[in-house]
CHARMM-style PDB file with segment names, atoms N, HN, CA, C and O in Angstrom:
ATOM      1  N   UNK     1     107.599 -54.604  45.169  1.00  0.00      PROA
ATOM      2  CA  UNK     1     109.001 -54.424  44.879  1.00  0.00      PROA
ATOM      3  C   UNK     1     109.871 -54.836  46.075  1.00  0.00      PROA
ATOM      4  O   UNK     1     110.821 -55.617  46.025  1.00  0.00      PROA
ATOM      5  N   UNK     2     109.493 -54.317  46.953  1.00  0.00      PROA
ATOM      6  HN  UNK     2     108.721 -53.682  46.993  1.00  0.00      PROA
ATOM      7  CA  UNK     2     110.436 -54.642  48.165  1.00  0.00      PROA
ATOM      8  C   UNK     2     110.089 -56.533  48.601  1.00  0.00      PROA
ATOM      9  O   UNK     2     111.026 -57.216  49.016  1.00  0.00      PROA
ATOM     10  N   UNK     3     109.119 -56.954  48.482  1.00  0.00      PROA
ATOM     11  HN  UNK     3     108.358 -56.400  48.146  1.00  0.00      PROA
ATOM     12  CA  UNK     3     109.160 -58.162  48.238  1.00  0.00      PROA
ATOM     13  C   UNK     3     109.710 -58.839  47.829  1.00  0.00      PROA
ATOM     14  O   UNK     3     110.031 -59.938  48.283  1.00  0.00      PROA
ATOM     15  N   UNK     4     110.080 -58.152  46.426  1.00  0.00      PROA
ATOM     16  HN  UNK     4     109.819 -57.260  46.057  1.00  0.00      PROA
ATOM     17  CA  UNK     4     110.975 -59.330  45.211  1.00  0.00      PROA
ATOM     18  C   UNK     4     112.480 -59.106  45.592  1.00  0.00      PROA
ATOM     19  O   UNK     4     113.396 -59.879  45.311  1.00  0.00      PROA
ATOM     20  N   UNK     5     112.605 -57.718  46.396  1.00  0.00      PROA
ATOM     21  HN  UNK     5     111.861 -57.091  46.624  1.00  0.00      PROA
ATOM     22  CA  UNK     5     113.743 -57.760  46.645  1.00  0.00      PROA
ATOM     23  C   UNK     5     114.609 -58.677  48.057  1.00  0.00      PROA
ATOM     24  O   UNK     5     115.795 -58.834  48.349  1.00  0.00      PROA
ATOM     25  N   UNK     6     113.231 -59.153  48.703  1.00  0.00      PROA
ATOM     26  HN  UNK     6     112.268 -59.025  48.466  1.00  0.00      PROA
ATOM     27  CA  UNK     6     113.766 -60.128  50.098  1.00  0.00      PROA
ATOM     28  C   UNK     6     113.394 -61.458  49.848  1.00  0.00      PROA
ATOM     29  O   UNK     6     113.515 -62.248  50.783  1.00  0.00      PROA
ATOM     30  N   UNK     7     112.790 -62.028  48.333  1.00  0.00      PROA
ATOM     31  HN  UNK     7     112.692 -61.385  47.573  1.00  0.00      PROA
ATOM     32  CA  UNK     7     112.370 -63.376  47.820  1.00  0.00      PROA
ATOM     33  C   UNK     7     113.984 -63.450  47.403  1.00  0.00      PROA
ATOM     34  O   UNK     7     114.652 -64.403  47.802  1.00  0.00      PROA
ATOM     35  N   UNK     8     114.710 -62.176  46.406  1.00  0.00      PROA
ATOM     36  HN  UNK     8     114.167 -61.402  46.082  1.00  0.00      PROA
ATOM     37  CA  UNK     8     116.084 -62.731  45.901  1.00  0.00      PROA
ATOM     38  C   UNK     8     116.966 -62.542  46.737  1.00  0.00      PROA
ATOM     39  O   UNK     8     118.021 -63.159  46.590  1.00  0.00      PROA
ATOM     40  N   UNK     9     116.791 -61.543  47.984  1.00  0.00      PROA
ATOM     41  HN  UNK     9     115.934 -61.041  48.103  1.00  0.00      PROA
ATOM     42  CA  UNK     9     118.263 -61.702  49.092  1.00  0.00      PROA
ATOM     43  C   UNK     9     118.162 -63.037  50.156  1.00  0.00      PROA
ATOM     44  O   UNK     9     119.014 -63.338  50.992  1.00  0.00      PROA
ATOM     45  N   UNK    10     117.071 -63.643  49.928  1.00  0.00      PROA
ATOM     46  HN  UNK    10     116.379 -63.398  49.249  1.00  0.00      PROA
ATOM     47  CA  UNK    10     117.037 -64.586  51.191  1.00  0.00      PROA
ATOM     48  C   UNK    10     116.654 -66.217  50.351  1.00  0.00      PROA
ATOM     49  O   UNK    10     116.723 -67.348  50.832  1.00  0.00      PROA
ATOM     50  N   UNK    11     116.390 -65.935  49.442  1.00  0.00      PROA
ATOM     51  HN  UNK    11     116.334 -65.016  49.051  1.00  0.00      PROA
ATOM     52  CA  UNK    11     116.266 -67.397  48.830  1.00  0.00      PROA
ATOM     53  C   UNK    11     117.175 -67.738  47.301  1.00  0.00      PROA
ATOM     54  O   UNK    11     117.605 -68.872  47.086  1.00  0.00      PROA
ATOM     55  N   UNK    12     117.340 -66.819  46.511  1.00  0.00      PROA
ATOM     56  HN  UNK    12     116.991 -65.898  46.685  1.00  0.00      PROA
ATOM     57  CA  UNK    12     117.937 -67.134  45.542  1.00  0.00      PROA
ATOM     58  C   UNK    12     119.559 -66.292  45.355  1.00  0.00      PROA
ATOM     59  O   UNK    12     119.960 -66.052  44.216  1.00  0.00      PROA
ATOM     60  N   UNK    13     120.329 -65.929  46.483  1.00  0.00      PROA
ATOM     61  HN  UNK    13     120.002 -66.124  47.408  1.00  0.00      PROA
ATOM     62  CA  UNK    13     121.740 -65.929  46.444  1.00  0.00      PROA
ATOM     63  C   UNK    13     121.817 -66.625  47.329  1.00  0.00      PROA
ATOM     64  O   UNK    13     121.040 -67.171  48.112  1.00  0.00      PROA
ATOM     65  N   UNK    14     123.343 -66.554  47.077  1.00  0.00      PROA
ATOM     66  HN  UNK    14     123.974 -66.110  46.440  1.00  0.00      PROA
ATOM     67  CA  UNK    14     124.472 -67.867  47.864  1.00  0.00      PROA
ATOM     68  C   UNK    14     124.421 -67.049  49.224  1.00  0.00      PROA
ATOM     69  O   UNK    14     124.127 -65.859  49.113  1.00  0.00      PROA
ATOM     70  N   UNK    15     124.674 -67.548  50.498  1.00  0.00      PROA
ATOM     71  HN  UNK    15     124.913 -68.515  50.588  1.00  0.00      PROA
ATOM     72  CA  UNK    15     124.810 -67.313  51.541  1.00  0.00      PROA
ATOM     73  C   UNK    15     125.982 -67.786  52.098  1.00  0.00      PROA
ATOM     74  O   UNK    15     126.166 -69.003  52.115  1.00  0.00      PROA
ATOM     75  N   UNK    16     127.038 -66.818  52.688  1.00  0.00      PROA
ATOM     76  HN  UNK    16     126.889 -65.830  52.675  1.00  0.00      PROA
ATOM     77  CA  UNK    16     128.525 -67.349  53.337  1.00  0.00      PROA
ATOM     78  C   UNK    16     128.413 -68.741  54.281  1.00  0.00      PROA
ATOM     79  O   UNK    16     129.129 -69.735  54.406  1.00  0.00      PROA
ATOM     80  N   UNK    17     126.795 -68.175  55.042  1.00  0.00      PROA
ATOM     81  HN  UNK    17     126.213 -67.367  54.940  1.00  0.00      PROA
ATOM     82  CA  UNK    17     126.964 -69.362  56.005  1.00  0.00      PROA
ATOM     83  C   UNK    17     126.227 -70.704  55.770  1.00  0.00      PROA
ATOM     84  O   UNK    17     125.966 -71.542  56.634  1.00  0.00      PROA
ATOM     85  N   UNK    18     125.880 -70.773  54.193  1.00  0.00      PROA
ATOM     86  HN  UNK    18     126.092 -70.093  53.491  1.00  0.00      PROA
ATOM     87  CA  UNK    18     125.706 -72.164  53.586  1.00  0.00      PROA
ATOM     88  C   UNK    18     126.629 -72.254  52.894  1.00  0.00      PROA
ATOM     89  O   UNK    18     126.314 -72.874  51.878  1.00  0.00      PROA
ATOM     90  N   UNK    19     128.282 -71.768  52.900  1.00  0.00      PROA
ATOM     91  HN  UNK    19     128.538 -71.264  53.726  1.00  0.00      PROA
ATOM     92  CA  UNK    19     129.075 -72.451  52.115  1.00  0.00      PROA
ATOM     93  C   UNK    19     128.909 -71.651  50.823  1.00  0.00      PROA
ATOM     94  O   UNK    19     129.636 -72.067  49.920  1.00  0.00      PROA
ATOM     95  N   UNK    20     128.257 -70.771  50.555  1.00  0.00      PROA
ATOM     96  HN  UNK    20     127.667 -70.434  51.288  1.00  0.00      PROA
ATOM     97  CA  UNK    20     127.984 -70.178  49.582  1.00  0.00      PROA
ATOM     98  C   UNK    20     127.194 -70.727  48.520  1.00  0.00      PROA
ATOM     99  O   UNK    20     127.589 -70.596  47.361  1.00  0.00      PROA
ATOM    100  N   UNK    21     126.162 -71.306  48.767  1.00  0.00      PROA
ATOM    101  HN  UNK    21     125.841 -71.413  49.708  1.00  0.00      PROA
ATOM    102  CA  UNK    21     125.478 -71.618  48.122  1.00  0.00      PROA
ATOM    103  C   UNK    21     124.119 -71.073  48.430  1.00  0.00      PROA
ATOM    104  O   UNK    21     123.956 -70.264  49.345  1.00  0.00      PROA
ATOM    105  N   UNK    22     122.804 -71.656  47.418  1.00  0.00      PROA
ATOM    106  HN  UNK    22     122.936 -72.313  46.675  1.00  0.00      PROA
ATOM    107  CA  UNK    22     121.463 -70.521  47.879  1.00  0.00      PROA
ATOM    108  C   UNK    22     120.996 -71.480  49.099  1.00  0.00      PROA
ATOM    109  O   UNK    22     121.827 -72.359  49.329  1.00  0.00      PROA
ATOM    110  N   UNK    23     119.993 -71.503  49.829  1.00  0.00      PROA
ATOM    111  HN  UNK    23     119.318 -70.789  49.642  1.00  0.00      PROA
ATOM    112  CA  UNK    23     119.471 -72.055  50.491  1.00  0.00      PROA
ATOM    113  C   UNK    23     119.023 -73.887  49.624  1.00  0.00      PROA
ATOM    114  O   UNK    23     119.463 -74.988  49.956  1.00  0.00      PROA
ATOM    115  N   UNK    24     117.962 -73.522  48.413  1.00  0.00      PROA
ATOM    116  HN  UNK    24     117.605 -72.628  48.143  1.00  0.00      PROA
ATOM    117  CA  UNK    24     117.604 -74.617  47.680  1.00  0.00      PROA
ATOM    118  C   UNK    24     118.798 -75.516  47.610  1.00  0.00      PROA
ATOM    119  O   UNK    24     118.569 -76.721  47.715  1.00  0.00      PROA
ATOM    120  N   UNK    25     119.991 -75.140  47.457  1.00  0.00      PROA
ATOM    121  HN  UNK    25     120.177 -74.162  47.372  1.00  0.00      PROA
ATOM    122  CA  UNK    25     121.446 -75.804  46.912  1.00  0.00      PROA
ATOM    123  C   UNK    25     121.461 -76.590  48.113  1.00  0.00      PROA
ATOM    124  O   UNK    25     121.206 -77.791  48.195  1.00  0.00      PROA
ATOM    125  N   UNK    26     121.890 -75.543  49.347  1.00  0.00      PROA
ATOM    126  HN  UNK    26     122.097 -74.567  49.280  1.00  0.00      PROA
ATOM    127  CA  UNK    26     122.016 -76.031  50.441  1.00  0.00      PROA
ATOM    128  C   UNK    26     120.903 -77.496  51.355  1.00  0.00      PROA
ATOM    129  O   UNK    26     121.104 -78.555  51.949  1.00  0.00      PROA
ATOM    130  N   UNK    27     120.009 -76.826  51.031  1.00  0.00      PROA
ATOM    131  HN  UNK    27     119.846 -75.966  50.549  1.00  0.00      PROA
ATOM    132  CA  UNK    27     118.825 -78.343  51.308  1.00  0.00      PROA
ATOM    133  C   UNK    27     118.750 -79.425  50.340  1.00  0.00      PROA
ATOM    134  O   UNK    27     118.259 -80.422  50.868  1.00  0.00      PROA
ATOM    135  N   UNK    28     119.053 -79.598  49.120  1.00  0.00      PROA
ATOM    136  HN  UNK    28     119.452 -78.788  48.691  1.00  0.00      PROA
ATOM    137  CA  UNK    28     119.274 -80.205  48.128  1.00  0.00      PROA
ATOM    138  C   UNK    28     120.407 -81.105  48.557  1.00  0.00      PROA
ATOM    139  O   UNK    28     120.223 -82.322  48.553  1.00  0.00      PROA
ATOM    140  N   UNK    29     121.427 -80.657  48.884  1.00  0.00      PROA
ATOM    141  HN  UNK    29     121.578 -79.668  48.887  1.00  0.00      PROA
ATOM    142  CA  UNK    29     122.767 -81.228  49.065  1.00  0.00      PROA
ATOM    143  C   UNK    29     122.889 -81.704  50.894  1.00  0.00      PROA
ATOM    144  O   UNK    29     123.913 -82.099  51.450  1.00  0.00      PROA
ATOM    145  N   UNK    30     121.991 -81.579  51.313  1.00  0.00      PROA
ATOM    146  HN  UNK    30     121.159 -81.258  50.861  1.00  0.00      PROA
ATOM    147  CA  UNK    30     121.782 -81.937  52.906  1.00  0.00      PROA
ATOM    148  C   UNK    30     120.989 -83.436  52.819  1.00  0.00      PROA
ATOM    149  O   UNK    30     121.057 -84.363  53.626  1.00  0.00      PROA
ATOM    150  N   UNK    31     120.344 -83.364  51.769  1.00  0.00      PROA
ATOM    151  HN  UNK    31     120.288 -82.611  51.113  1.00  0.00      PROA
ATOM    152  CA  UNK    31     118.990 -84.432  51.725  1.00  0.00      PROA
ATOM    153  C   UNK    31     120.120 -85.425  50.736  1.00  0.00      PROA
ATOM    154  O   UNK    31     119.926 -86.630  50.898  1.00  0.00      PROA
ATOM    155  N   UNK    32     121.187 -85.095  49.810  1.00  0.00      PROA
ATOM    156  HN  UNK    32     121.345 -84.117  49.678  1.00  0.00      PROA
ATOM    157  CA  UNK    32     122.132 -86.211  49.189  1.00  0.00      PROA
ATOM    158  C   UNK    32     122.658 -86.433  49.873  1.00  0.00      PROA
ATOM    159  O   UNK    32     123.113 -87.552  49.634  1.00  0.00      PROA
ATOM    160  N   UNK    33     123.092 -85.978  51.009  1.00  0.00      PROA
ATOM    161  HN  UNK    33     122.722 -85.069  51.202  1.00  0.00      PROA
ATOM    162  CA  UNK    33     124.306 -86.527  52.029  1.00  0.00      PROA
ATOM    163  C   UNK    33     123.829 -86.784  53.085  1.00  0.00      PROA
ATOM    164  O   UNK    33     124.553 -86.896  54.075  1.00  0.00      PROA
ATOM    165  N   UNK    34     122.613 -86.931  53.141  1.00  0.00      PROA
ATOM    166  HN  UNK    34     122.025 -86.840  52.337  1.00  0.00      PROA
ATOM    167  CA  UNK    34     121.990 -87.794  54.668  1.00  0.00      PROA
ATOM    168  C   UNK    34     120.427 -88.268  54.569  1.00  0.00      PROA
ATOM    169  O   UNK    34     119.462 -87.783  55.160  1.00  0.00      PROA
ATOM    170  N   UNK    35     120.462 -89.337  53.662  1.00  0.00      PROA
ATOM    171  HN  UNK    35     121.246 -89.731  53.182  1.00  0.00      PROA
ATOM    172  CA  UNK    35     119.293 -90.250  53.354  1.00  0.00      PROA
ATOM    173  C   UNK    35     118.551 -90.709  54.242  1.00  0.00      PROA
ATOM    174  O   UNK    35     117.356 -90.537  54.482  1.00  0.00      PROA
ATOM    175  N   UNK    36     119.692 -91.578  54.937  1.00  0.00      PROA
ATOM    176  HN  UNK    36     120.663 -91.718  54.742  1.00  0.00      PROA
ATOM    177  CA  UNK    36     118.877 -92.118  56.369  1.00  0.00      PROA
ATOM    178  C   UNK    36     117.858 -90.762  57.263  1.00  0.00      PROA
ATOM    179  O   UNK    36     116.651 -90.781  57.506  1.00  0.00      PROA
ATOM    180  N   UNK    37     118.596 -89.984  57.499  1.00  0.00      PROA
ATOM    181  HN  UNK    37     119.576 -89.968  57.302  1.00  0.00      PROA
ATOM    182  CA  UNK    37     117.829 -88.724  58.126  1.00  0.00      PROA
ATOM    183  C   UNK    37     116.695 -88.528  57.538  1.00  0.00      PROA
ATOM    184  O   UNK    37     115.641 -88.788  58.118  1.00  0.00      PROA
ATOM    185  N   UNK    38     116.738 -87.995  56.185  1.00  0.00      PROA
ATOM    186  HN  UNK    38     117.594 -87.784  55.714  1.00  0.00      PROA
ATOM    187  CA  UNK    38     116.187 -87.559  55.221  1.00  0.00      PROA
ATOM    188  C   UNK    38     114.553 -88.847  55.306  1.00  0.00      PROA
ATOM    189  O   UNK    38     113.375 -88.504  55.212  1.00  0.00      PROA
ATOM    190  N   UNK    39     114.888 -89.735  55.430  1.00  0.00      PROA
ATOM    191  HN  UNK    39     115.845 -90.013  55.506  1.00  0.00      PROA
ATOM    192  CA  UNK    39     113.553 -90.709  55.098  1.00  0.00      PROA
ATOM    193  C   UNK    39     113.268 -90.472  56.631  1.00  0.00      PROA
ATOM    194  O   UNK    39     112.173 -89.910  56.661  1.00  0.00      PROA
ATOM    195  N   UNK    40     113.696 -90.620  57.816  1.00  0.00      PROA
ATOM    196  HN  UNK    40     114.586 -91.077  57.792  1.00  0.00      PROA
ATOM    197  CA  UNK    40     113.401 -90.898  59.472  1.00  0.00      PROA
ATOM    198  C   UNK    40     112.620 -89.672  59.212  1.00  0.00      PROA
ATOM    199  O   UNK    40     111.451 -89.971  59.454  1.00  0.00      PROA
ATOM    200  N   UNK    41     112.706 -88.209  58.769  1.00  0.00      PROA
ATOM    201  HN  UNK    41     113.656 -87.967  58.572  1.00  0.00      PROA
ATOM    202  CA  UNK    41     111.731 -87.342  58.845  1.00  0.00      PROA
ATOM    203  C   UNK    41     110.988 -87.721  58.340  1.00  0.00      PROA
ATOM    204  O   UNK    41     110.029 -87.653  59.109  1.00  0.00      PROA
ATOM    205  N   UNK    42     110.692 -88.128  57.483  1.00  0.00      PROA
ATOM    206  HN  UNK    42     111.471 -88.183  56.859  1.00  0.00      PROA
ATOM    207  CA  UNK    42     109.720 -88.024  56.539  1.00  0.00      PROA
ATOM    208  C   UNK    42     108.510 -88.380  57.133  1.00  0.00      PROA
ATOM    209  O   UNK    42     107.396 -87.880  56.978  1.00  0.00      PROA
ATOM    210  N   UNK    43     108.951 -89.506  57.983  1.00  0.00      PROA
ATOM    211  HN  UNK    43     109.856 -89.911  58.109  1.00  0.00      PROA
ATOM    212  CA  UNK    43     107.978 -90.677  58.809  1.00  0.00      PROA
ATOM    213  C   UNK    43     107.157 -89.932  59.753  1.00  0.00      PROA
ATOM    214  OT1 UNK    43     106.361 -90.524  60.481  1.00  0.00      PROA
TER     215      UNK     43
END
């Protein structure tokens, strides 16, 4: 229980200091707006 309760406070709500979005949103929308980056890691 206390598990499921720090899987949904830390991964599936919005967070003020991503803009309010969840984390997934937030990395999702980091990797559309910086491709070049996004592939240089990859490497």
């Amino acid at each position: 229980m206390a598990e499921d309760y720090r899987q949904q406070y830390n991964k599936h709500r919005p967070h003020s200091s991503l803009g309010y979005l969840t984390p997934d949103e937030f990395t999702l929308d980091w990797h559309n707006n910086n491709p070049g980056l996004t592939q240089a890691l990859a490497h």
